[in-house]
N, CA and C of each residue as an Amber inpcrd file, in Angstrom:
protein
   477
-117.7010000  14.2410000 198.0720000-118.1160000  14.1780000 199.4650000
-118.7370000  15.5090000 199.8920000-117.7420000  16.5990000 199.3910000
-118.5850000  17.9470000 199.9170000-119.7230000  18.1810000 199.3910000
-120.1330000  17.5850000 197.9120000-121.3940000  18.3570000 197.8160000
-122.6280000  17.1890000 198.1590000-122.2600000  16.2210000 198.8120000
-122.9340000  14.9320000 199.6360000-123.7650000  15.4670000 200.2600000
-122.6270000  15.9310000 201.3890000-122.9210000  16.2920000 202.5490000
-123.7830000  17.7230000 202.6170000-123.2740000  18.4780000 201.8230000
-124.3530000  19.9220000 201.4580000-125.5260000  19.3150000 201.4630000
-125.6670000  18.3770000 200.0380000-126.9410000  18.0240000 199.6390000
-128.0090000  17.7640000 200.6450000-127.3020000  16.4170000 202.0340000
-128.0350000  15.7370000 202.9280000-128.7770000  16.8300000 203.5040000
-128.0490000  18.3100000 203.8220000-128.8130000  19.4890000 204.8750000
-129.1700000  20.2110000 204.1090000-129.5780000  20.2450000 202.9840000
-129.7810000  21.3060000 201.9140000-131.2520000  22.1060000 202.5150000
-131.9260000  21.1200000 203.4850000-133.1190000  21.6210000 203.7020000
-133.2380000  22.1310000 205.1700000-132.4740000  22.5550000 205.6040000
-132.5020000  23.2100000 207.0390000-131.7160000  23.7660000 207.1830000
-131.8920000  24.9800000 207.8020000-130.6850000  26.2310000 208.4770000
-129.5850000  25.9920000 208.4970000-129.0970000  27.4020000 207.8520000
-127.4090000  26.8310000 207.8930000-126.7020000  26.5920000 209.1010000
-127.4380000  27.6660000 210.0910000-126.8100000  27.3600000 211.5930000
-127.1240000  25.5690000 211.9310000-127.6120000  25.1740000 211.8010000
-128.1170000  24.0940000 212.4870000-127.3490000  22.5040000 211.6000000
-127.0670000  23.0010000 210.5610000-126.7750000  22.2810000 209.1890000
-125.1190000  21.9320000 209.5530000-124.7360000  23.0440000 209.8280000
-122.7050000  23.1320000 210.4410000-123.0060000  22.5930000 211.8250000
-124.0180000  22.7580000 212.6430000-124.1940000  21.9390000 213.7850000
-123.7130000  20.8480000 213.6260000-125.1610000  20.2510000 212.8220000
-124.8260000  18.7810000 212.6630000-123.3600000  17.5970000 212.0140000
-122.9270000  18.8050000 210.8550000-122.1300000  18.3320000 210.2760000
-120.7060000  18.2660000 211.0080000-120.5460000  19.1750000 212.4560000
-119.5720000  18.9610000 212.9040000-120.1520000  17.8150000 214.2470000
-121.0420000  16.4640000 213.9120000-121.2730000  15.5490000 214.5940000
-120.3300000  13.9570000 213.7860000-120.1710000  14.2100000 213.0450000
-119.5820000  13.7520000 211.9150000-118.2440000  13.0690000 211.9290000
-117.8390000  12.1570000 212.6650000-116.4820000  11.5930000 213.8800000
-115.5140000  12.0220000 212.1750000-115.2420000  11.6480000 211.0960000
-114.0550000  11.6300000 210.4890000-113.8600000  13.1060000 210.0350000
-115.0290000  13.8500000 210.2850000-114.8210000  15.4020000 209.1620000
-114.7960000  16.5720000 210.7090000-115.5270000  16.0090000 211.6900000
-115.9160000  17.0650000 212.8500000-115.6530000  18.5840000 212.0950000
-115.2710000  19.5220000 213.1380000-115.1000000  20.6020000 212.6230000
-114.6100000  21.0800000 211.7860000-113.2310000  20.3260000 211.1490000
-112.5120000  20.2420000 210.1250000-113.3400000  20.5590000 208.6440000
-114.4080000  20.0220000 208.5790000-115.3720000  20.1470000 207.4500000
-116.3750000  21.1950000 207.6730000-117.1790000  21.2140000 209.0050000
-117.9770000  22.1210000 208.6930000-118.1320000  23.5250000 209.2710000
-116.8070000  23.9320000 209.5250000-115.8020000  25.9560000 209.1850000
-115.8690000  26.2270000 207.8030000-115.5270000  25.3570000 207.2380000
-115.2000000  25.6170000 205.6540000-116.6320000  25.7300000 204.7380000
-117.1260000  24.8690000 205.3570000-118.7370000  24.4030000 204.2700000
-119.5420000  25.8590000 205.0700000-119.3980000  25.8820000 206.3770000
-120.3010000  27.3870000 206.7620000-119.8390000  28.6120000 206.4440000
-118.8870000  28.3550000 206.3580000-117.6240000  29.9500000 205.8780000
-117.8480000  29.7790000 204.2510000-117.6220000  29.6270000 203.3880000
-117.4510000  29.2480000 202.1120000-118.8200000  28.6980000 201.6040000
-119.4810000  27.6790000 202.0390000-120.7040000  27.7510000 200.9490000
-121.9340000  28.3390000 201.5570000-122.1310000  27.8230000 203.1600000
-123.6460000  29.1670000 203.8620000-123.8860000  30.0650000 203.6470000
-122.2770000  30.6500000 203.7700000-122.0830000  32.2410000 203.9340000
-122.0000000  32.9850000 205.6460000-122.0170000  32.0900000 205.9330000
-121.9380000  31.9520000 207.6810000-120.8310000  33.1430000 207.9470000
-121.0320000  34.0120000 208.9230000-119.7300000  34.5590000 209.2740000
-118.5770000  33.6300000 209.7740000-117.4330000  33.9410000 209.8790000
-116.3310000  32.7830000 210.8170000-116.6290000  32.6390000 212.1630000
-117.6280000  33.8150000 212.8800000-117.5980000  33.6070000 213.7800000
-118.7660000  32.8520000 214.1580000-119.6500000  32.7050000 213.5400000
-120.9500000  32.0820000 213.8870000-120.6530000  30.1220000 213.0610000
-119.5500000  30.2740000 212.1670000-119.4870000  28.9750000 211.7650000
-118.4080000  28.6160000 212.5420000-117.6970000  29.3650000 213.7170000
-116.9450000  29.0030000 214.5210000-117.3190000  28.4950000 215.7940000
-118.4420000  29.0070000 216.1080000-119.7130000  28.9050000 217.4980000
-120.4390000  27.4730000 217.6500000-121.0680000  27.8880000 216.0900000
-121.9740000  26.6080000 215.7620000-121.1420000  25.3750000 215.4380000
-120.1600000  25.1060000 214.8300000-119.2090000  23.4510000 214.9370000
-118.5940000  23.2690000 216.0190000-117.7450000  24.4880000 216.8840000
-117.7560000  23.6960000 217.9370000-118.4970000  23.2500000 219.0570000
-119.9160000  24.3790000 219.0750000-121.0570000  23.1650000 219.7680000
-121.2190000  21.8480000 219.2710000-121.0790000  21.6880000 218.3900000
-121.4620000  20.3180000 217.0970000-120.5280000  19.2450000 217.8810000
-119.4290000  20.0190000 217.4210000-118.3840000  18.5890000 218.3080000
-118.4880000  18.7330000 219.4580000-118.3290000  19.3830000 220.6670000
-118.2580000  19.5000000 221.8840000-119.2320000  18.9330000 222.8660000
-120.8350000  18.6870000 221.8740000-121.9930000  17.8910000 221.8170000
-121.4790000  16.4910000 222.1780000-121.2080000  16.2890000 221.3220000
-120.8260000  14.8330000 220.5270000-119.6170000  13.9110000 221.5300000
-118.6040000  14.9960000 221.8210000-117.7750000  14.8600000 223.0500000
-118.0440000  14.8380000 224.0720000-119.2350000  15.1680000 225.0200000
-120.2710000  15.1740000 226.2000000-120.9300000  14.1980000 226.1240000
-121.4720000  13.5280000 224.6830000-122.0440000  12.1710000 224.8450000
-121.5550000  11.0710000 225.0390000-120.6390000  11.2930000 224.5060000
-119.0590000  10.1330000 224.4760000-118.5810000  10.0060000 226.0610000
-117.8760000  10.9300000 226.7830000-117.6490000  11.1800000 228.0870000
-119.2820000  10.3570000 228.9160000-119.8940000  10.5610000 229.0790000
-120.9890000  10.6050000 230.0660000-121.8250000   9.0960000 229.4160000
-122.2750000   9.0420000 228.0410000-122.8500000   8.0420000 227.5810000
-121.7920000   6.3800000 227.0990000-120.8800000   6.3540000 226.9420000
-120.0080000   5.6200000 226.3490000-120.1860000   4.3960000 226.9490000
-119.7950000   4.6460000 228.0330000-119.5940000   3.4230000 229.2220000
-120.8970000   2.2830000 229.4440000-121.9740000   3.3230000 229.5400000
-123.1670000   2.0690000 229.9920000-123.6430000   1.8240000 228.7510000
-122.9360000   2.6270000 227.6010000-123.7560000   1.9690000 225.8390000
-122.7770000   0.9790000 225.8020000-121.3940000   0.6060000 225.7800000
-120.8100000  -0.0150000 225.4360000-120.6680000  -1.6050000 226.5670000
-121.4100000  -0.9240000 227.6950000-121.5810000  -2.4320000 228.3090000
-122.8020000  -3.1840000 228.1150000-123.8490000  -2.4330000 228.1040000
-124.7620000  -2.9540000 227.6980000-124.7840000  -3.7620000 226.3530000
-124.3030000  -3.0840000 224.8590000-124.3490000  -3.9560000 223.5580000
-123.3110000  -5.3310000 223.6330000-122.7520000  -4.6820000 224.5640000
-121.3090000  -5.8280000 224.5910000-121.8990000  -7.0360000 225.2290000
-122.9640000  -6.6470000 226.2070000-123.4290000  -7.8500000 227.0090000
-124.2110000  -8.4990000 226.3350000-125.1860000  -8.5290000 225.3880000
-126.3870000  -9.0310000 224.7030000-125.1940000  -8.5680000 222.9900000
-124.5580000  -8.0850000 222.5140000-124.0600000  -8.5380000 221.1210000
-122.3650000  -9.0040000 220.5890000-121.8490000  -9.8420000 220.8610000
-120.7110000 -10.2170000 220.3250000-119.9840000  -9.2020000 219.6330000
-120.8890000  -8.8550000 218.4270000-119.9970000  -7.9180000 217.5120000
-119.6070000  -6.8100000 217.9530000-120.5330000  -5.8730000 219.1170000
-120.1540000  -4.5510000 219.6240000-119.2520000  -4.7070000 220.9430000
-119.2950000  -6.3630000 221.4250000-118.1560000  -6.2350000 222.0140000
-117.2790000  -6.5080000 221.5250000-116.9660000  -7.0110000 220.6380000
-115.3010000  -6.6320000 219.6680000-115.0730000  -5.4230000 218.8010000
-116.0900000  -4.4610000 218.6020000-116.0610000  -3.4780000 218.2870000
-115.3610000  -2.3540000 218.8700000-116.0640000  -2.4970000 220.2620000
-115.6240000  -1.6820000 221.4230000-113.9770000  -2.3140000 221.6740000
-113.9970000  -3.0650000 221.8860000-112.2390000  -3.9380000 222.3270000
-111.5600000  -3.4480000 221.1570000-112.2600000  -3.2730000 219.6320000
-111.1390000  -2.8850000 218.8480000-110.7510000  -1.0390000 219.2790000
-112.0850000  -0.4200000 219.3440000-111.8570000   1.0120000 219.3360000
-111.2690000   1.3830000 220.6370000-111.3350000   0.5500000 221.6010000
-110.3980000   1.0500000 222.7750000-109.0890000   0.7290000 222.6740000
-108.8470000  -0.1520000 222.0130000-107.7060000  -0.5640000 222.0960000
-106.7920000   0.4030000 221.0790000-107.0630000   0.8350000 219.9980000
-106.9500000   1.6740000 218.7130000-106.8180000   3.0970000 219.5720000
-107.5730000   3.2170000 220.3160000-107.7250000   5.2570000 221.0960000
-106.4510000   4.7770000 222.0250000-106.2900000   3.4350000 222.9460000
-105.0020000   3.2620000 223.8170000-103.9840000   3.4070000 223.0900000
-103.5260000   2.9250000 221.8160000-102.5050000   3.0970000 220.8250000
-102.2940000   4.4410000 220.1680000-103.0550000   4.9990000 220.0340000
-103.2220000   6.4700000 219.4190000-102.8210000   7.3690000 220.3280000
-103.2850000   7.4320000 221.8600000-103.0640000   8.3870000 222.7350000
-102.2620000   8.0730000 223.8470000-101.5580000   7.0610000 223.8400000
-100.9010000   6.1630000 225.2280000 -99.7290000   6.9920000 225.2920000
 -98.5170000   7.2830000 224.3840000 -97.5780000   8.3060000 224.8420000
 -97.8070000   9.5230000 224.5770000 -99.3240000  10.2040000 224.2920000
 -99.4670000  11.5150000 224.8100000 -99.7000000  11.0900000 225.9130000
-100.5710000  10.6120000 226.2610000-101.1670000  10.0710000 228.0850000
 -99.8940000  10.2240000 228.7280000 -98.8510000   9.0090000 229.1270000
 -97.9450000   9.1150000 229.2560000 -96.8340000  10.5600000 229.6230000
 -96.6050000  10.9980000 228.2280000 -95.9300000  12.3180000 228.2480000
 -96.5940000  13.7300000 228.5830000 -98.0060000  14.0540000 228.6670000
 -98.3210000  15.2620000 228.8900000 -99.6230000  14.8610000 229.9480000
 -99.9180000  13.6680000 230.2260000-100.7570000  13.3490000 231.4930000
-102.4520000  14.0350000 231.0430000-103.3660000  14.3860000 231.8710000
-104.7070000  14.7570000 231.0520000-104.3580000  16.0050000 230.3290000
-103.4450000  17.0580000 230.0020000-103.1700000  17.4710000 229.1740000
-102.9440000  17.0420000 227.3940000-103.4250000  16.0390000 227.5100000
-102.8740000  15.3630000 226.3120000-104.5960000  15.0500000 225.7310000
-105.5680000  15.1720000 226.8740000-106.8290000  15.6640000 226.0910000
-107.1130000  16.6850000 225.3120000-106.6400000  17.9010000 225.8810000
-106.3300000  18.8910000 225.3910000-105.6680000  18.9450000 224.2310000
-104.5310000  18.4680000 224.1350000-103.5130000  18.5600000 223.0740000
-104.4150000  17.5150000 221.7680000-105.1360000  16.5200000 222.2540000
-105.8510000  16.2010000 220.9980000-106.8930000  16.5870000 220.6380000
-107.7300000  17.1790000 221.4200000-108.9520000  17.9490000 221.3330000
-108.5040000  19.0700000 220.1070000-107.3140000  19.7190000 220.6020000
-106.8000000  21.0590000 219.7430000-105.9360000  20.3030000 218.2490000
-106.1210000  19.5070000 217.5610000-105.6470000  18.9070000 216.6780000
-106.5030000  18.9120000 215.9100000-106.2890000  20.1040000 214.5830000
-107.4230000  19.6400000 213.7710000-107.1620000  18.8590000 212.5810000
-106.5400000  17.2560000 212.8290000-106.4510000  16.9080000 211.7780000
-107.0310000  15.7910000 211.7550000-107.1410000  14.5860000 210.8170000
-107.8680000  13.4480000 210.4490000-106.9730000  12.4420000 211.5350000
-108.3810000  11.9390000 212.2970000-107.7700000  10.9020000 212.9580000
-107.8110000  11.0590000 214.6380000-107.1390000  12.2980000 214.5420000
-107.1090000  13.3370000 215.8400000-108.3320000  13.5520000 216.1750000
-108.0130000  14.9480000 217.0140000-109.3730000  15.6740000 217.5810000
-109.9520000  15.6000000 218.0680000-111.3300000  16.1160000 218.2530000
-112.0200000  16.4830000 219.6540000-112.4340000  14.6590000 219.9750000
-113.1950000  13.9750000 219.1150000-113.6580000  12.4950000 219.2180000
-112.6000000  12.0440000 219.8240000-111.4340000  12.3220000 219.0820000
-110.5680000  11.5040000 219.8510000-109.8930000  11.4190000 221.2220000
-109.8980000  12.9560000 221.5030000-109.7540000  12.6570000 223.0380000
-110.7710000  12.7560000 224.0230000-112.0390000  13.2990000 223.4780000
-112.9380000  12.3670000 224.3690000-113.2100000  10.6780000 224.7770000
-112.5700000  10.1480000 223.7220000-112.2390000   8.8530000 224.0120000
-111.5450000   8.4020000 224.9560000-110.1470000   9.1870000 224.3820000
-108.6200000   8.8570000 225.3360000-108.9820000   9.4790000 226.5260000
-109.7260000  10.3320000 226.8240000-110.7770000  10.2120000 228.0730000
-111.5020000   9.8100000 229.1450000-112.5230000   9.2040000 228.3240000
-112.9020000   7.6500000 228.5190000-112.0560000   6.5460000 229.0100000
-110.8380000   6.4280000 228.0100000-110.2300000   4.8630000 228.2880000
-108.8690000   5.3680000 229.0560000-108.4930000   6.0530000 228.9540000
-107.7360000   6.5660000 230.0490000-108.4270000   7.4530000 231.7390000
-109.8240000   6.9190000 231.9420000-110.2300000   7.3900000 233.1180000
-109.8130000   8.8400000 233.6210000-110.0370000   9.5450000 232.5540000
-109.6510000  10.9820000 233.1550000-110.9430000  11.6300000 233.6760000
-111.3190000  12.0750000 234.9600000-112.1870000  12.1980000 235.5030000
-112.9940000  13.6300000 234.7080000-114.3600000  13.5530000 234.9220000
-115.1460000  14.0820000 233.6200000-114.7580000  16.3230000 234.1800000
-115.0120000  16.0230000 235.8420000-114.5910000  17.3060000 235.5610000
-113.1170000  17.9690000 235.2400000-112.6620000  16.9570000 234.8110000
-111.2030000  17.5690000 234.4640000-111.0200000  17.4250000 233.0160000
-111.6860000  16.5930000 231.9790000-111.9460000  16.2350000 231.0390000
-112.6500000  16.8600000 230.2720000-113.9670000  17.0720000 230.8000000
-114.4590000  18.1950000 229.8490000-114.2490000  20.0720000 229.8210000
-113.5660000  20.5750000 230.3940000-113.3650000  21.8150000 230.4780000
-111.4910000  21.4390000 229.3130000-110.5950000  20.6610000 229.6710000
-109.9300000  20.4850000 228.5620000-110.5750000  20.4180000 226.9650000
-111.1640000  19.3400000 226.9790000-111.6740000  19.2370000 225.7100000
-112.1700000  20.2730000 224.9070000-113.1190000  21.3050000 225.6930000
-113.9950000  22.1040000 225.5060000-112.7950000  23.3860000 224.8210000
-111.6970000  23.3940000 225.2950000-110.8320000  24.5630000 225.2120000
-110.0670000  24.0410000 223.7970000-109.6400000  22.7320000 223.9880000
-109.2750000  22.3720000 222.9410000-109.5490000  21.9040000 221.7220000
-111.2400000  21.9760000 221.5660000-111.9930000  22.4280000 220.7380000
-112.1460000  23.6780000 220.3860000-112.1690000  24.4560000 221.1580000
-112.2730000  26.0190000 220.6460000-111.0870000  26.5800000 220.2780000
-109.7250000  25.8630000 220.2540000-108.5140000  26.5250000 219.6470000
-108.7680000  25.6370000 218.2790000-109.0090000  24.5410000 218.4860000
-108.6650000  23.6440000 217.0910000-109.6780000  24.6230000 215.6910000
-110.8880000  25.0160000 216.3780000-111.7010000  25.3170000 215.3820000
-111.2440000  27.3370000 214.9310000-110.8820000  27.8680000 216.1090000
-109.9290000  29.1680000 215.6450000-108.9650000  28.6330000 214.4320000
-108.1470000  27.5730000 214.7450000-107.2460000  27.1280000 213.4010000
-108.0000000  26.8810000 212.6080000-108.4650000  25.9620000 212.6260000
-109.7940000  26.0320000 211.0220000-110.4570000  27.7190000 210.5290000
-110.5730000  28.0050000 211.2120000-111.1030000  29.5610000 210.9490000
-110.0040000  30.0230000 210.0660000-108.7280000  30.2020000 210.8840000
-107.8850000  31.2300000 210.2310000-107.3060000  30.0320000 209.1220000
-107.2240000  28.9010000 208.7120000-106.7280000  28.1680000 207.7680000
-107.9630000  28.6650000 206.7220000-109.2050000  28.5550000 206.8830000
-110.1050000  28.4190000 205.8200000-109.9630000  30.0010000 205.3880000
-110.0250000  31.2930000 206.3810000-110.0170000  32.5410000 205.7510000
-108.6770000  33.3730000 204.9710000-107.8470000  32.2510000 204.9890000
-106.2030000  32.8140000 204.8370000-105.2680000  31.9610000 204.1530000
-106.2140000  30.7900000 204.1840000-105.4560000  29.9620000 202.9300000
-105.8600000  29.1460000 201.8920000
């Protein structure tokens, strides 16, 4: 997979390359700290800059775009409306007793999760389907992207 994904950006800037690759819903930043730190040559801090714009991107489109993409395909395609019914229902199950127990803090708390499954996608979702209003939503997320990807930093330079 890692040298896939190298391969696909092999032809454009490394800054721009960890951009993209932290657009990437199953690897987000998780993958591309390590691939800019370790194979670019990226400093930590510039492969720390550049993925979490990548995700934090990606989390702004989700928040703001989600809603009128997912009514619209749902209205004219069957399949993306059971698509959508599955993935909301899947982010309600995933994040319902953080919701619950830590209230829009619990965007945060998944935003700052850098593990598979978790993370920034994911609580821009639990976001979304938990109606957490965008200016309270995205300044969480945004923070809890920028701790999750400090942990990737100091995991990739220290272990």
């Amino acid at each position: 997979m890692h040298d896939y994904i190298v391969g696909l950006f092999s032809n454009i800037p490394h800054e721009l390359a960890t951009f993209l690759i932290a657009f990437i819903p199953v690897t987000e930043l998780r993958a591309s700290i390590p691939l800019a730190i370790k194979v670019y040559g990226l400093s930590p801090l510039a492969a720390w800059f550049y993925s979490v714009a990548g995700t934090y991107f990606v989390m702004i489109l989700i928040v703001f775009l989600l809603d009128p993409i997912a009514k619209f395909l749902s209205k004219y395609f069957v399949l993306f409306e059971k698509f959508f019914n599955w993935l909301f229902e899947h982010t309600r199950k995933r994040a319902n007793g953080k919701m619950e127990k830590y209230g829009e803090w619990a965007i945060f708390i998944l935003a700052a999760t850098p593990i598979p499954l978790l993370g920034g996608l994911t609580g821009a979702l639990a976001a979304f389907v938990f109606g957490v209003e965008r200016k309270k939503s995205l300044p969480l997320l945004l923070f809890g992207t920028m701790l999750s990807g400090a942990i990737v930093v100091m995991v990739t330079l220290y272990f």
